[in-house]
GULUM-533128 format. One line per 5 residues: number of its first residue (from 1); their letters; for each residue z, y, x of C-alpha. Coordinates in nm, 3 decimals, padded with zeros to 5 digits. Each point is the difference from the previous one (the first is absolute). Layout:
# GULUM-533128
NUM) a) Z,Y,X; ... .
END
This chain:
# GULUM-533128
1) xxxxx) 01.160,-00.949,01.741; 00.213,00.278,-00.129; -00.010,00.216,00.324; -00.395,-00.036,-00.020; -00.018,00.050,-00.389 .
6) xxxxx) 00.224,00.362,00.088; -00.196,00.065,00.352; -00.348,00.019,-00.235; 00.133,00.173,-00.294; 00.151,00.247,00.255 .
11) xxxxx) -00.360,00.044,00.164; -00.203,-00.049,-00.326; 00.225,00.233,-00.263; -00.064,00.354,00.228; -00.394,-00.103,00.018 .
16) xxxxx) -00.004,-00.093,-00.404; 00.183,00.368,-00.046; -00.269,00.188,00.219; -00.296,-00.129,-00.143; 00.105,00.040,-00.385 .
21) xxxxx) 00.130,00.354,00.099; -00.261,00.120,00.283; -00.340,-00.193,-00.117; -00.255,00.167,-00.207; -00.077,-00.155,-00.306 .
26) xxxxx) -00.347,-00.130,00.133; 00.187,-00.141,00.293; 00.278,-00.135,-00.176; -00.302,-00.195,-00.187; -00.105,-00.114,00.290 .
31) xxxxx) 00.354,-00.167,00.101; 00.003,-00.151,-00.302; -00.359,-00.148,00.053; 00.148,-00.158,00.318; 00.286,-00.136,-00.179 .
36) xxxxx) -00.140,-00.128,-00.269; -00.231,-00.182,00.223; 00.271,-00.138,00.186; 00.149,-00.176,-00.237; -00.278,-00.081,-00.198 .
41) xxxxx) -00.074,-00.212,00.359; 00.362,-00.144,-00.047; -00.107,-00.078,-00.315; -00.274,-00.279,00.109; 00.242,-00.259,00.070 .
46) xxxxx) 00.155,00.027,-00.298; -00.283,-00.069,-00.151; -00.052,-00.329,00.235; -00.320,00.214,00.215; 00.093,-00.105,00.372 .
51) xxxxx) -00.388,00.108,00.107; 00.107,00.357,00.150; -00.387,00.128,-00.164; 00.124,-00.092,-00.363; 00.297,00.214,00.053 .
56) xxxxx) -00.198,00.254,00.158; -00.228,00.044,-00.297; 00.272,-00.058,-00.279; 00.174,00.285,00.214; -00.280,00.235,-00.002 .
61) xxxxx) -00.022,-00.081,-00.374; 00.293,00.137,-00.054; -00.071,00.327,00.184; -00.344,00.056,-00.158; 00.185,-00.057,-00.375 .
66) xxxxx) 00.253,00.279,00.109; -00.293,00.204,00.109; -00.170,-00.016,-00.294; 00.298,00.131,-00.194; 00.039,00.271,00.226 .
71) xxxxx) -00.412,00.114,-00.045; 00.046,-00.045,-00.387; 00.324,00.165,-00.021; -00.014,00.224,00.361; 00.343,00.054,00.110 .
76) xxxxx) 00.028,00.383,-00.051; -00.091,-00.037,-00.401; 00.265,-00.268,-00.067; 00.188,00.243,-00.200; -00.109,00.312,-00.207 .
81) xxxxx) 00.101,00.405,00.135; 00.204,-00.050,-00.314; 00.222,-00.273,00.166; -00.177,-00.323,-00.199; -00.079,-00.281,00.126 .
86) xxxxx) -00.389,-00.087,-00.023; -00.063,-00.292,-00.285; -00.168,-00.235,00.211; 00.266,00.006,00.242; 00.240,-00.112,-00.264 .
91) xxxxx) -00.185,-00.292,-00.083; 00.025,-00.147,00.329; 00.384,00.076,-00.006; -00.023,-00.212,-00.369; -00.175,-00.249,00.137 .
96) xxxxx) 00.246,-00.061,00.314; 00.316,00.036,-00.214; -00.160,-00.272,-00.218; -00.050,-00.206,00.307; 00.276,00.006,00.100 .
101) xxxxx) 00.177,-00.153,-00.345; -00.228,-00.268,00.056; 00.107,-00.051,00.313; 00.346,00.001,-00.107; -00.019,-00.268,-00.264 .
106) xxxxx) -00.192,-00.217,00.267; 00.281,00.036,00.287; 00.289,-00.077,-00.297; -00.142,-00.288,-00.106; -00.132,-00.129,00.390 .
111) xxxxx) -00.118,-00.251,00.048; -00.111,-00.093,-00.341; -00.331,00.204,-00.037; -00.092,-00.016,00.343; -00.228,-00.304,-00.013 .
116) xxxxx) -00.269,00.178,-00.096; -00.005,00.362,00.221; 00.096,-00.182,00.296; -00.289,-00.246,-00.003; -00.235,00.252,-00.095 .
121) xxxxx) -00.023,00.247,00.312; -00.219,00.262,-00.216; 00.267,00.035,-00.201; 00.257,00.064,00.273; -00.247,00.228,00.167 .
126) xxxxx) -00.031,00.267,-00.363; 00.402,-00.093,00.017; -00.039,00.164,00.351; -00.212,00.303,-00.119; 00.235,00.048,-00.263 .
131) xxxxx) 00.266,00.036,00.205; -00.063,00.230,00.242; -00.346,00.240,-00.096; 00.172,00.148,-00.261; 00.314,00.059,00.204 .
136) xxxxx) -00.172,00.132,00.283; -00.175,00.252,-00.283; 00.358,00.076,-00.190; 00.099,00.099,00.362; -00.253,00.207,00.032 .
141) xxxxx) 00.090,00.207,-00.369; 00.402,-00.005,00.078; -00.097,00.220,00.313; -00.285,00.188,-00.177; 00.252,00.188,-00.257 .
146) xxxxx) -00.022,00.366,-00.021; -00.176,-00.043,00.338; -00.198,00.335,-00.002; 00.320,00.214,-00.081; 00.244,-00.160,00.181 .
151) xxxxx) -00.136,-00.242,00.260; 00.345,-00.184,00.067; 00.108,-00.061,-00.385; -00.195,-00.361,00.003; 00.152,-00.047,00.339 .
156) xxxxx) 00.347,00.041,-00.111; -00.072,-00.243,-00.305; -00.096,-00.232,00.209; 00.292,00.032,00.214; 00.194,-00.049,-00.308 .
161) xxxxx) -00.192,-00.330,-00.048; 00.025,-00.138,00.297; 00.394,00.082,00.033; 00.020,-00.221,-00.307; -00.156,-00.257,00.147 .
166) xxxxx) 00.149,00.009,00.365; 00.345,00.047,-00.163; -00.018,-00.325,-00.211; -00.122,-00.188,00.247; 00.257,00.090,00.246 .
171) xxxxx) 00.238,-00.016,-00.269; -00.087,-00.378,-00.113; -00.065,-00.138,00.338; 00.406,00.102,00.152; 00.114,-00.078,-00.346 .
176) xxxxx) -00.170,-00.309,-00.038; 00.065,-00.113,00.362; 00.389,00.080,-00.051; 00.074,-00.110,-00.353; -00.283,-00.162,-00.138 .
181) xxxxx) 00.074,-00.369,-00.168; -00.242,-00.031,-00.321; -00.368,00.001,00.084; -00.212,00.228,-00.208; -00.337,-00.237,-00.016 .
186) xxxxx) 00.077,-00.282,00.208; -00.309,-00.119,-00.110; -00.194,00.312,00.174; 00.219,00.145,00.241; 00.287,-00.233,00.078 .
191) xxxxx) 00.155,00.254,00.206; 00.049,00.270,-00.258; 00.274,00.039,-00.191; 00.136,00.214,-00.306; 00.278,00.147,00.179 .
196) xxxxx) -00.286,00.104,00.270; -00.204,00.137,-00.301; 00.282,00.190,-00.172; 00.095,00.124,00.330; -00.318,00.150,00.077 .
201) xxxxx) 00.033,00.152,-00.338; 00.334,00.170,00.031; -00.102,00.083,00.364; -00.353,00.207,-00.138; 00.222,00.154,-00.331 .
206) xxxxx) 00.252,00.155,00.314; -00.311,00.188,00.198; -00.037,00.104,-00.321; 00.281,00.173,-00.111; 00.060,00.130,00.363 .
211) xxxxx) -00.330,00.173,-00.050; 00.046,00.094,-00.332; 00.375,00.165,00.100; -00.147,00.204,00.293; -00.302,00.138,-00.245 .
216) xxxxx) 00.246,00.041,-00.266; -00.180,-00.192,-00.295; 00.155,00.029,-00.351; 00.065,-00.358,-00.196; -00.322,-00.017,-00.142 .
221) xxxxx) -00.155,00.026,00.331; 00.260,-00.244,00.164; -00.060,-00.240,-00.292; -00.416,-00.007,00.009; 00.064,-00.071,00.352 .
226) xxxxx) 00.212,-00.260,00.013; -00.203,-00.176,-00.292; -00.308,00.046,00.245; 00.185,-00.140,00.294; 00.171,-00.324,-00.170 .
231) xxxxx) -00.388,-00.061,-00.159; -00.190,00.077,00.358; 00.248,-00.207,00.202; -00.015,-00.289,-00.235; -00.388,00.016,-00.024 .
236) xxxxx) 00.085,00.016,00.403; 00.130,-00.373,-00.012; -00.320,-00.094,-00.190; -00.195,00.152,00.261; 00.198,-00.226,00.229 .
241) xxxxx) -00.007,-00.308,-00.182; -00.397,-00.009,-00.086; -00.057,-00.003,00.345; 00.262,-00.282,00.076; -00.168,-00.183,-00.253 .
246) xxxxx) -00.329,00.023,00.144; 00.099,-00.103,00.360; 00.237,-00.309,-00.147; -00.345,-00.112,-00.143; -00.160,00.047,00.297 .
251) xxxxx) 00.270,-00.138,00.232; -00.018,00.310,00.150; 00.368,00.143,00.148; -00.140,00.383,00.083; -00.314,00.154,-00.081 .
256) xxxxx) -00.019,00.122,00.375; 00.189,00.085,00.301; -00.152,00.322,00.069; 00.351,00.166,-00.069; 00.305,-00.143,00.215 .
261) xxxxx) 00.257,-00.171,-00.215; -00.175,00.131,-00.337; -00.302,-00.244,00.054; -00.336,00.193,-00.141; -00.116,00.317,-00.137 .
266) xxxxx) -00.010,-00.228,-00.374; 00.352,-00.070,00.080; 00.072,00.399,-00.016; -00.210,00.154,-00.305; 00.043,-00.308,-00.216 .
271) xxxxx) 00.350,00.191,-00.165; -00.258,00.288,-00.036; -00.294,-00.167,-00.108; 00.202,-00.072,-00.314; 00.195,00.340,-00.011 .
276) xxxxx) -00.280,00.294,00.097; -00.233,-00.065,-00.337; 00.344,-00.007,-00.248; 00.152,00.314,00.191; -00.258,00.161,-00.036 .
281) xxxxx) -00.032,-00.094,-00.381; 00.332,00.125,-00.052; -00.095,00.331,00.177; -00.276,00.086,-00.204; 00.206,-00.099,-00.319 .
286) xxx) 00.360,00.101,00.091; -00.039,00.239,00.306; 00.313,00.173,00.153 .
END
């Protein structure tokens, strides 16, 4: 399992690179269309829909909600020639953050709660919506910064994002593996466990100083940084955790197997489903 896990990340990393470096921004939409629509169709069973023309419409839901964001807020006016981010756009960003809390509070206190979003599959499916439209569209304004004066500023945010993320994980999963005894939420994720998570942690805040060392920040940089890094890679772990939730529910083990020893594209962007719309909160209100 590891050898696959490392074979795809080895194959998948240099593709994820090119495309937020290389791809215009209205192809770079596109991708995330097609993502979002994958696991929007992982999403289904989760939501106990087995018929595959269910998923296929809750899918396409999903892409036509993302679309509509992008023709009411088009993706070159998401922020102002002044640098500002456009109003609307922040709503959405409220909106997931506040999500997310929600979905906090139900994964801490799992199962109690569930009886009544997991036997209602409307609720599972805004849940789903939720989740991953306004990700896709936080995305979408991480790479859109300063985008008409310097085209790879967004990219290299989003690189910064995404080392968070792949960091942590990496981090928690040999940590966890090699020293992990107390489970984290046994109740959600009985293989988890808080020396995994504080791993991760300590394995993110290290990328982070060796980046910060070789740009030469000063302490106030270094310490809005590493505030930003222990929040994003804990918000990672929620990310994480939601989605365990969901398939326990379901008595579903991985949301897919399109992705050798990672299981499905849900079981990739779930860390950043939970971290894109907060980074890119504390962007607009921090920004370094």
């Amino acid at each position: 399992m590891l050898l696959k896990r490392v074979l795809t990340a080895v194959v998948l990393a240099p593709c994820a690179i090119a495309a937020i470096f290389y791809l215009s921004l209205q192809n770079f939409a596109w991708l995330l269309f097609v993502l979002i629509g994958l696991g929007a169709w992982e999403w289904g069973p989760l939501m106990g829909i087995t018929s595959k023309g269910k998923r296929m419409l809750f899918s396409l839901s999903n892409v036509v909600l993302l679309g509509l964001l992008f023709s009411f807020m088009p993706i070159d006016q998401l922020w102002t020639p002044e640098g500002n981010i456009a109003a609307n756009a922040k709503i959405v960003l409220w909106v997931a953050s506040i999500w997310w809390l929600l979905s906090a509070f139900l994964t801490f206190v799992y199962p109690k709660c569930s009886a009544f979003w997991s036997s209602h599959r409307s609720v599972r499916g805004v849940f789903g919506w939720l989740t991953l439209v306004p990700a896709g569209f936080a995305l979408m304004i991480v790479r859109s910064v300063d985008y008409s004066s310097d085209p790879y500023h967004g990219a290299q945010l989003m690189m910064f994002l995404f080392g968070l993320v792949w960091s942590a994980d990496i981090g928690a999963y040999f940590v966890g593996k090699s020293i992990g005894k107390h489970k984290l939420m046994p109740n959600v994720s009985p293989g988890k466990t808080l020396e995994g998570f504080i791993g991760g942690v300590v394995s993110a805040c290290l990328l982070v100083v060796a980046v910060g060392y070789v740009l030469e920040w000063n302490s106030t940089q270094f310490t809005q940084v590493l505030l930003v890094t222990m929040l994003i890679t804990t918000i990672s772990v929620l990310g994480d955790l939601n989605e365990s939730m969901f398939k326990r529910q379901a008595g579903v083990k991985d949301s897919g197997s399109i992705l050798p020893g990672h299981g499905g594209i849900l079981d990739r962007i779930d860390s950043l489903t939970s971290t894109a719309p907060v980074f890119a909160l504390c962007y607009i209100f921090i920004g370094w």
